[in-house]
C-alpha positions as CSV (number, residue, x, y, z in Angstrom):
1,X,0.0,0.0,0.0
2,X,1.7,3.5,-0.8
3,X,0.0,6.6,1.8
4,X,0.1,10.0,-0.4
5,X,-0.3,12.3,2.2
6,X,-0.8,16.5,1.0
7,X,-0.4,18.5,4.5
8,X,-3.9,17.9,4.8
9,X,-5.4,14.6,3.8
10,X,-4.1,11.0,3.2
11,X,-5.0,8.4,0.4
12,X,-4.8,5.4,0.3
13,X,-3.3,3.5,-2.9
14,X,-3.0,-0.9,-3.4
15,X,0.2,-1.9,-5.2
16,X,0.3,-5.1,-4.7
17,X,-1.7,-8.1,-3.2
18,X,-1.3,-11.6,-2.6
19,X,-2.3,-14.3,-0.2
20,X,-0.6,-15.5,2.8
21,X,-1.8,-19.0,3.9
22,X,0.0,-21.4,6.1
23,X,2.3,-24.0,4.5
24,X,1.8,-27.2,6.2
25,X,5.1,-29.7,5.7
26,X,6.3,-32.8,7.9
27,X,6.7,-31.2,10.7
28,X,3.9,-28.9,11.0
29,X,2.6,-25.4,9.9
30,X,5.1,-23.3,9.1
31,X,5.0,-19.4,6.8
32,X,6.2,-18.8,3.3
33,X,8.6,-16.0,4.3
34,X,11.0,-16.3,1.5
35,X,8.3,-16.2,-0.9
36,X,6.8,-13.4,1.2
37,X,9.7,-11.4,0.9
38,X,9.8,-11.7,-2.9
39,X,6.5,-10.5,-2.7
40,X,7.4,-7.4,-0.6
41,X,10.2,-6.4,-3.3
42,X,7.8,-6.7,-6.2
43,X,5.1,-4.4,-4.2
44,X,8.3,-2.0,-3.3
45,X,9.2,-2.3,-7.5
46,X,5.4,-0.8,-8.2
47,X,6.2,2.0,-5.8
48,X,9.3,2.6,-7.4
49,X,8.4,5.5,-10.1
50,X,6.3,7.2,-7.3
51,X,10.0,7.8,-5.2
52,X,8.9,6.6,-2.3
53,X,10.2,8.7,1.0
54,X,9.9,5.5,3.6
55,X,8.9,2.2,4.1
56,X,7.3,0.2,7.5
57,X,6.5,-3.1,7.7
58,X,3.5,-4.8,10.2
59,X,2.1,-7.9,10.2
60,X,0.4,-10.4,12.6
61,X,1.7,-10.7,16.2
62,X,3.4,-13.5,18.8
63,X,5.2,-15.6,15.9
64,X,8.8,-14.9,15.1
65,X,12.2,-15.7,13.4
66,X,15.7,-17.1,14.7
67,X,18.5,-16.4,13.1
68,X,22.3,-17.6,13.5
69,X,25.3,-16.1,14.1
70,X,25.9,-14.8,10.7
71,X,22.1,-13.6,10.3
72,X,20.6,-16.7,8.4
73,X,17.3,-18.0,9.0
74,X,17.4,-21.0,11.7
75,X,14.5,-23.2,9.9
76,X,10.8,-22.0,8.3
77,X,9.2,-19.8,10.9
78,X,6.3,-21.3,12.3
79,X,2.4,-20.6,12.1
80,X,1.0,-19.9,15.8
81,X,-2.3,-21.9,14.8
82,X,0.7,-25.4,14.7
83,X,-0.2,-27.8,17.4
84,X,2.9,-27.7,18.8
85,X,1.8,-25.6,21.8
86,X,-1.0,-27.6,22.4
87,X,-1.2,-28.5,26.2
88,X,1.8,-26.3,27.0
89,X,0.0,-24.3,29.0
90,X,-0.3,-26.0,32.3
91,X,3.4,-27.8,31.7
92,X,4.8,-24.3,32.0
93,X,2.3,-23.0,34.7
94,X,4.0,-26.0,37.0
95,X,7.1,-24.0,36.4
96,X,5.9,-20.7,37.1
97,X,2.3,-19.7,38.2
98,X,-0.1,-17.3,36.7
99,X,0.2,-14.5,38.8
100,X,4.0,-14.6,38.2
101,X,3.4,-14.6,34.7
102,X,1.2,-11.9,34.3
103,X,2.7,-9.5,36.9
104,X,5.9,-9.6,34.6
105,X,3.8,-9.5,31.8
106,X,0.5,-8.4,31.8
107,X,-0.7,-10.8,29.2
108,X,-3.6,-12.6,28.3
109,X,-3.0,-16.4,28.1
110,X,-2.9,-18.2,25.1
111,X,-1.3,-20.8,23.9
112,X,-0.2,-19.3,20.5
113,X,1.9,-16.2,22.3
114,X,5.6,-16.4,21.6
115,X,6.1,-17.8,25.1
116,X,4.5,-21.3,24.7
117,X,6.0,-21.8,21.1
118,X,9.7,-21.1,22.3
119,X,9.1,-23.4,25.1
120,X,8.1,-25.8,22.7
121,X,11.6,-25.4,21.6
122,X,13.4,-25.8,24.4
123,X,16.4,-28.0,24.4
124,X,16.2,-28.3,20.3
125,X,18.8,-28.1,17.7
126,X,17.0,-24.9,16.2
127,X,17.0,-22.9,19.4
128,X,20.7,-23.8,20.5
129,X,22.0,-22.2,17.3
130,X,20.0,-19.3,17.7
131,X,21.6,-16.0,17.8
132,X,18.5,-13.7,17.6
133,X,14.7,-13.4,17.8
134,X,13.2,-11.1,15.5
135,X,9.7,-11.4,15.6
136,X,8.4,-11.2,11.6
137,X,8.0,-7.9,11.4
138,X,11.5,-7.2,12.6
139,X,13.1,-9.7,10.1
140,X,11.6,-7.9,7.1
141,X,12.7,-4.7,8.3
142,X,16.2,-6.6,9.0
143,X,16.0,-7.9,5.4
144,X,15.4,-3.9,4.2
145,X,18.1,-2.3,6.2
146,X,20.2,-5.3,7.6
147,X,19.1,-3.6,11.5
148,X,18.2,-6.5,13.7
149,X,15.7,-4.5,16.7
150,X,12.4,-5.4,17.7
151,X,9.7,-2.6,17.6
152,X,8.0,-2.4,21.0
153,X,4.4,-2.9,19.8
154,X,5.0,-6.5,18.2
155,X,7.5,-7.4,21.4
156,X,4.5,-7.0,23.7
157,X,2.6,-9.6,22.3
158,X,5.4,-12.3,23.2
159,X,4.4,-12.5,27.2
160,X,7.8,-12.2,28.0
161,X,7.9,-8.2,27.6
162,X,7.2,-6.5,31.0
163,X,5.3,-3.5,30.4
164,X,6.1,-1.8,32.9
165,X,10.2,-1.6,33.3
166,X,9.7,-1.6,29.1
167,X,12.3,-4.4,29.1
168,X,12.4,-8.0,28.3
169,X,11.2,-10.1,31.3
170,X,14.5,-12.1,31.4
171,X,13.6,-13.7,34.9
172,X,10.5,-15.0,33.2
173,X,12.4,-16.8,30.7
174,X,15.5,-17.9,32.8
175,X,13.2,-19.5,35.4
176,X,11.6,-21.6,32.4
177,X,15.3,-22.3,31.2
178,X,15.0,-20.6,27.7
179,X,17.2,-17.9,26.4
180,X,17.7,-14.6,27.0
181,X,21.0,-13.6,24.9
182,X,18.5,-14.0,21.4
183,X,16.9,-10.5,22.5
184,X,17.2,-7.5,20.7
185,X,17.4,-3.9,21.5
186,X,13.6,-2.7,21.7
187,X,12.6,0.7,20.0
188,X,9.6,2.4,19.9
189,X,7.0,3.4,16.9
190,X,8.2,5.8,14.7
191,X,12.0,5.2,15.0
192,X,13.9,5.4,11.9
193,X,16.1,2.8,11.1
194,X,17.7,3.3,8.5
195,X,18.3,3.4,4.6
196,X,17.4,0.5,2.7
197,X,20.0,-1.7,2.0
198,X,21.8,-1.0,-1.6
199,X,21.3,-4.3,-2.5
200,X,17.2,-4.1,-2.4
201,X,17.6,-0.4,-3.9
202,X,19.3,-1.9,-6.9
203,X,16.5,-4.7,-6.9
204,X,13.6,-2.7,-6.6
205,X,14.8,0.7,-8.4
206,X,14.8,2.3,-5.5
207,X,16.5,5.7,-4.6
208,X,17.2,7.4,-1.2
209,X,14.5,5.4,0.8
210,X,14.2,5.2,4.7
211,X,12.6,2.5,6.6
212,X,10.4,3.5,9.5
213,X,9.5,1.2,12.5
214,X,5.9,1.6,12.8
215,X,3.4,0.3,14.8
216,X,4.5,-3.2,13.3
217,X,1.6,-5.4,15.3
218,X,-1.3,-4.3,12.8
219,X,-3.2,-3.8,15.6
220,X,-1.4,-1.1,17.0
221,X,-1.1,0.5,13.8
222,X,-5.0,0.0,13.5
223,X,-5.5,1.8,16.4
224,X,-3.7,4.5,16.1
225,X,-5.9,5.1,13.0
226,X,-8.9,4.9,14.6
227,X,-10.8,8.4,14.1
228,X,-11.7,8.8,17.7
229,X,-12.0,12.3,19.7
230,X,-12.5,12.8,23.6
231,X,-12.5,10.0,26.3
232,X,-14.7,7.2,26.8
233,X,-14.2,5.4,23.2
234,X,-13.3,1.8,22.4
235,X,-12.3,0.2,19.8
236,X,-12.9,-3.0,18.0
237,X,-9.8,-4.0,15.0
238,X,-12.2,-6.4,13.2
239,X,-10.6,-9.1,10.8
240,X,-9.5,-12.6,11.2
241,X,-9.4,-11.8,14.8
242,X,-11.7,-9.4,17.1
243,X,-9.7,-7.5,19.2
244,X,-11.5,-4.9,21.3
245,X,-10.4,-2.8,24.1
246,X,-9.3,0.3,24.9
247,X,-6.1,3.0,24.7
248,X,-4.9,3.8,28.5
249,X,-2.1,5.6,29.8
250,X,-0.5,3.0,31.5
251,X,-1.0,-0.8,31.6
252,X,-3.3,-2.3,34.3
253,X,-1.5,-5.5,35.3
254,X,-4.3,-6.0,37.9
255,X,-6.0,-9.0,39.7
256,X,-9.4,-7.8,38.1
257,X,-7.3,-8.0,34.6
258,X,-5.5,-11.2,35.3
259,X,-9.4,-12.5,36.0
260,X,-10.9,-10.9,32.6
261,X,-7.8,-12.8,31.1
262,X,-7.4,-9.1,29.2
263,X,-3.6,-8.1,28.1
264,X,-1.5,-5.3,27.9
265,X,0.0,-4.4,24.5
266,X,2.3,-1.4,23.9
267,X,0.5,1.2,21.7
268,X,2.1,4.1,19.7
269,X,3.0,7.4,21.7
270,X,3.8,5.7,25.8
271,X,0.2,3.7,25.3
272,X,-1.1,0.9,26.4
273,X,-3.9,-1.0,24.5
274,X,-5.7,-3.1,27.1
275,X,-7.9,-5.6,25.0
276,X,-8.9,-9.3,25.0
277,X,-8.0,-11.0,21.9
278,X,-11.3,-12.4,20.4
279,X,-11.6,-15.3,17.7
280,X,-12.9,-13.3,14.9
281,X,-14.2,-13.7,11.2
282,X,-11.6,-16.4,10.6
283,X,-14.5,-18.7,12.0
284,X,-17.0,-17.8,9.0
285,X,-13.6,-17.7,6.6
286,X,-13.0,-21.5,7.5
287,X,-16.5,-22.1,6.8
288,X,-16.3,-20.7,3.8
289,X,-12.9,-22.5,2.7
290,X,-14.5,-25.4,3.8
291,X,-17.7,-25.2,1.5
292,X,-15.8,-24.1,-1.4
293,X,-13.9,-26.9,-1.4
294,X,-17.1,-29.5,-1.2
295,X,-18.2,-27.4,-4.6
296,X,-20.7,-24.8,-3.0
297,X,-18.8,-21.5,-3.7
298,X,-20.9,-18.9,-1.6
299,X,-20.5,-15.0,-2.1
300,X,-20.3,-12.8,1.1
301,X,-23.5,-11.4,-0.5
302,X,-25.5,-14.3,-0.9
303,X,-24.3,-15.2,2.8
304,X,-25.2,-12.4,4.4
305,X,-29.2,-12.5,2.7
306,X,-29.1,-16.1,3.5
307,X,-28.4,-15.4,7.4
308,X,-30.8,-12.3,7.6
309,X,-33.4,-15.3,6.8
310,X,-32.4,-17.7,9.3
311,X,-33.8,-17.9,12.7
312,X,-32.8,-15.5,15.5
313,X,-30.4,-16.7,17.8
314,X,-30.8,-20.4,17.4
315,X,-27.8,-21.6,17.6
316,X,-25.1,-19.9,20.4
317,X,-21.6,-20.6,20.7
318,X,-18.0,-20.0,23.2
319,X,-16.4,-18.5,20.0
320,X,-13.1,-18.3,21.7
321,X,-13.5,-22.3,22.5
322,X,-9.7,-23.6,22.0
323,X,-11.2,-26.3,19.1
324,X,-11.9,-23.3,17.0
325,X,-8.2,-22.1,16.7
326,X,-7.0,-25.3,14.4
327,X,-7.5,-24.4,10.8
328,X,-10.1,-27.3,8.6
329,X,-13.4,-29.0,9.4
330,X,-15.3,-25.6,10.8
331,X,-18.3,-26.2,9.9
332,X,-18.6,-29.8,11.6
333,X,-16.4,-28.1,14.9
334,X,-18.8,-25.4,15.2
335,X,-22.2,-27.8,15.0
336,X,-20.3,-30.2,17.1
337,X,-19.5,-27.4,20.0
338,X,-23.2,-26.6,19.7
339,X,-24.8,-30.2,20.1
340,X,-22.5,-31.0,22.8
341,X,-23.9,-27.8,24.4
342,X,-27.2,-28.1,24.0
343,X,-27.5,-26.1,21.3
344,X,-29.1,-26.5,18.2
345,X,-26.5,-26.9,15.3
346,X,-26.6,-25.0,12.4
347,X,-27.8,-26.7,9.1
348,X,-27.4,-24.7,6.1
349,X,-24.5,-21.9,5.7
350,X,-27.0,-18.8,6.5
351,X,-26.9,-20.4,9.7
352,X,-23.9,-21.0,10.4
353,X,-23.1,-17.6,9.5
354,X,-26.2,-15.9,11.6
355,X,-24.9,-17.9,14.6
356,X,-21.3,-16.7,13.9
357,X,-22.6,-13.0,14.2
358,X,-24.6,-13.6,16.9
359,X,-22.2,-15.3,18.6
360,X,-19.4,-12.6,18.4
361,X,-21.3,-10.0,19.3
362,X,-22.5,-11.5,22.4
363,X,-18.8,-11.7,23.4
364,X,-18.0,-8.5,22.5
365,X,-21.1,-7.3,25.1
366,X,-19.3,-9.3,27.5
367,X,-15.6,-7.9,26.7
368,X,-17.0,-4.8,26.9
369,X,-18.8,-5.0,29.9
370,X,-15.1,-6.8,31.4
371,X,-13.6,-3.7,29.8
372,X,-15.4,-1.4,32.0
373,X,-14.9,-3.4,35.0
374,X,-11.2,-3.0,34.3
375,X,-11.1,0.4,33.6
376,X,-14.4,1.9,35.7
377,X,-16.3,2.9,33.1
378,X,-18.3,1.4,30.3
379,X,-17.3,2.6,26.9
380,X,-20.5,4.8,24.8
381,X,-19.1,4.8,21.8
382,X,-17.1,1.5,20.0
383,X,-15.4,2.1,17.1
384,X,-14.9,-0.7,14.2
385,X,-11.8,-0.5,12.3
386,X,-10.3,-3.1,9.6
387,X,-11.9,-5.5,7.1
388,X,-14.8,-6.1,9.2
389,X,-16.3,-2.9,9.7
390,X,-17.2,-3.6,6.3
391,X,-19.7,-6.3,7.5
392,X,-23.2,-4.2,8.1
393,X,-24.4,-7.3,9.8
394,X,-22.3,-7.7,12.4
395,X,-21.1,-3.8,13.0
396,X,-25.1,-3.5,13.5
397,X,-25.2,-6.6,15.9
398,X,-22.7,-5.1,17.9
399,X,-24.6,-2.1,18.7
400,X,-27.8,-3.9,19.2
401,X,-25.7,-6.5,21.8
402,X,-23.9,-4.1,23.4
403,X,-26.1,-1.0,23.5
404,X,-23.5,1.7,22.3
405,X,-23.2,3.7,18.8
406,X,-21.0,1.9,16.8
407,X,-18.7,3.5,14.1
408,X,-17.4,2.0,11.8
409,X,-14.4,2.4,9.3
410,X,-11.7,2.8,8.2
411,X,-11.5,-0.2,6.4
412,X,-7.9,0.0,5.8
413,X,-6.9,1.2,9.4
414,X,-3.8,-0.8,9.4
415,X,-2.6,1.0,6.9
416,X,-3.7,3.7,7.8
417,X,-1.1,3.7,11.0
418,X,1.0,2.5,9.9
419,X,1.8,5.4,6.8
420,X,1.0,8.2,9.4
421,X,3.5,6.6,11.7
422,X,6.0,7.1,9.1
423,X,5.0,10.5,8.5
424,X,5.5,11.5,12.5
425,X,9.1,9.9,12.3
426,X,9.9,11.7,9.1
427,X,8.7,14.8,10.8
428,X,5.8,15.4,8.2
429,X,3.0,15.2,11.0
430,X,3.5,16.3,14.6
431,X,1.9,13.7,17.4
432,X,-0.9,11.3,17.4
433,X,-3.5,13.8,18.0
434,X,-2.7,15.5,14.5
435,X,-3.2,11.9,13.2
436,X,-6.2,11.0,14.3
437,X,-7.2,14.7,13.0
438,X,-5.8,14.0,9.5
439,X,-8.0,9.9,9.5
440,X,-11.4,12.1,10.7
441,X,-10.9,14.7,7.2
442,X,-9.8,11.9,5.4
443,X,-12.6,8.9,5.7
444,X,-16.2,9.5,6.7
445,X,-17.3,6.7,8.9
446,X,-20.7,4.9,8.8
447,X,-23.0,5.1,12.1
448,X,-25.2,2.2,13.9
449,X,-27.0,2.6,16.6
450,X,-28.7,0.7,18.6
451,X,-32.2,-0.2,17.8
452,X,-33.3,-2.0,21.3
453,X,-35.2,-5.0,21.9
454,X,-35.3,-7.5,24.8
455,X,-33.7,-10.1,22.2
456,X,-30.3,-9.6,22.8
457,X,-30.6,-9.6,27.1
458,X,-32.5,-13.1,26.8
459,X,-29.2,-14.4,24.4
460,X,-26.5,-13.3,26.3
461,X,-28.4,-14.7,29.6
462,X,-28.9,-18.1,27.7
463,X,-25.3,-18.6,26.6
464,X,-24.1,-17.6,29.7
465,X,-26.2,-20.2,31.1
466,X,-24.5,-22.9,28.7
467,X,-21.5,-21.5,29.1
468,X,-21.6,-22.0,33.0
């Protein structure tokens, strides 16, 4: 994506796209980063002519890379939906508790964070010839500039950053007997780190060309694009995963947080995102892969007509139940989950997808209502950035289930951030608030509000009934 920005305005312009599924060999489910990088240069090539300023890089959190001594790769980077962390959680828990954890941490627990997969590491050939850890953000921007640092919003997401002496939590790993000279020098959001390498220059035509560290976990650059004003706002970065929460000053590693199982994530500007990480549309996405592949190719279109026909909230569902995290056979996991509950399960694919919508705004009623437990209010307003806010369906659910205005857009928030981070660490815009400024003249948002009903009380009471 190149971000023309004019003083005043930015747009918005796609190069290049291309897909990024999971590559699953012998020994498990693994990313295509070489052929992602290829993919990066050919984008950087279109962008060429145009004489690009700067360059930032953000992707996914909690997976990462090792390299060796002499900065190769150490093996094919792994996919955090492998099985190899599967069950990890307790193992390491007898090792060091919770509360220890968190207060060093202030992260939600999950299997997938960078934590459980290096442990599932531990006393491997791959991790003893490790030099560094660059989590994937960080190796493409060591691949640009040959600078190996991770960026503080992506090292957050590991649980073994502590968020409040902003430094690796070393005793954390040391206790678990992993690590701790693979660590890199953390910098924050905006830092420039240097000129591209002449080697990709020559490849790409490039000419002069810095490369930024944005926000490089796309949720932080999401949220730093979220067109909010005044207090009292949270946000929803709606994709593949849900993540909803809010931006604080500080991070609350609390006992009420460590409860709500909510984490702390380093924002852009000294913030602190304090969210719960929520299974998202990657549920109806499966379902989808999973019907094309029987023959029954279903347009979002036709889905979304087919699930405003289907029955009210028929069919409820834990959408953050662990047996929904494994990529293949949705469909038959989710009507499993449901009959095993006591639910009935869906049938036909507008019912699937009604009880998908259903089903995540419910939990995003409840997050929010955890939210405000946290942080002693309840939000008003909850703003949906990212893919999703596309989906009129759900963005309207939300309001209904959680009884706040919902606002929704932009679509392309992380991008969004992450171009106007550039621009504040090339000294083209001042702070964060000028940012959010420039996203509000930019984009106009679309508005939902919430159009009542008892519907919604009886739902969230019945799954919460199942769920208990």
């Amino acid at each position: 994506m190149a971000g023309h920005f004019d003083g005043e305005r930015i747009a918005l312009e796609e190069l290049h796209r291309f897909p990024n599924p999971g590559v699953r060999v012998v020994d498990g489910l693994h990313w295509d980063v070489l052929r992602l990088w290829e993919e990066i240069q050919v984008g950087l090539r279109h962008a060429a002519p145009q004489r690009p300023v700067s360059a930032a890089v953000d992707t996914w959190g909690v997976d990462f890379a090792l390299l060796d001594r002499l900065g190769g790769l150490v093996g094919n980077p792994y996919n955090y939906r492998d099985a190899r962390t599967n069950g990890l959680l307790p193992k390491v828990l007898d090792i060091v508790s919770r509360e220890e954890i968190f207060d060093q941490t202030g992260l939600q627990f999950m299997e997938i964070n960078t934590l459980f997969q290096l442990y599932s590491m531990k006393n491997t050939a791959a991790l003893d010839a490790a030099d560094a850890l660059l989590m994937m953000p960080d190796l493409f921007h060591y691949w640009l500039t040959g600078v190996k640092v991770c960026e503080y919003s992506d090292a957050t997401t590991t649980q073994f950053y502590d968020p409040r002496k902003k430094a690796w939590a070393k005793p954390l790993l040391e206790k678990l007997g992993l690590p701790t000279h693979i660590l890199r020098e953390v910098v924050q959001p905006g830092t420039k780190l240097g000129p591209v390498l002449p080697s990709v220059a020559e490849a790409c035509g490039l000419n002069g060309m810095s490369v930024v560290a944005p926000a490089s976990h796309d949720t932080g650059s999401a949220v730093a694009a979220v067109p909010a004003s005044g207090r009292n706002w949270a946000f929803l970065s709606s994709g593949t995963w849900s993540l909803l929460g809010a931006e604080i000053p500080e991070p609350r590693v609390t006992a009420k947080a460590l409860e709500k199982n909510f984490t702390n994530e380093g924002g852009v500007w000294g913030t602190t995102r304090l969210l719960k990480n929520i299974c998202g549309l990657w549920l109806l996405e499966e379902c989808r892969r999973e019907w094309a592949l029987a023959g029954d190719r279903i347009s979002y279109e036709e889905l979304i007509a087919a699930a405003e026909a289907a029955p009210p909230f028929r069919s409820l569902f834990d959408v953050d139940a662990p047996v929904f995290v494994a990529p293949d056979g949705m469909p038959q996991r989710i009507a499993d989950w449901c009959s095993d509950h006591g639910q009935p399960a869906p049938r036909t694919p507008g019912e699937f997808a009604r009880a998908i919508f259903e089903s995540l705004a419910l939990k995003y009623r409840q997050t929010l209502d955890d939210l405000g437990e946290i942080v002693g209010e309840r939000a008003q307003t909850l703003h949906v950035v990212g893919g999703g806010s596309q989906n009129e369906m759900l963005s309207q659910y939300a309001a209904d289930a959680c009884g706040v205005e919902v606002v929704a857009g932009p679509v392309e928030a992380t991008a969004l951030g992450n171009v106007l981070v550039q621009a504040v660490g090339m000294g083209r815009v001042a702070d964060g608030a000028q940012v959010r400024e420039i996203v509000r003249r930019s984009f106009e948002p679309k508005r939902y509000e919430p159009r009542g009903g008892r519907g919604w009380d009886e739902a969230a009471g019945r799954l919460r009934e199942v769920l208990s």
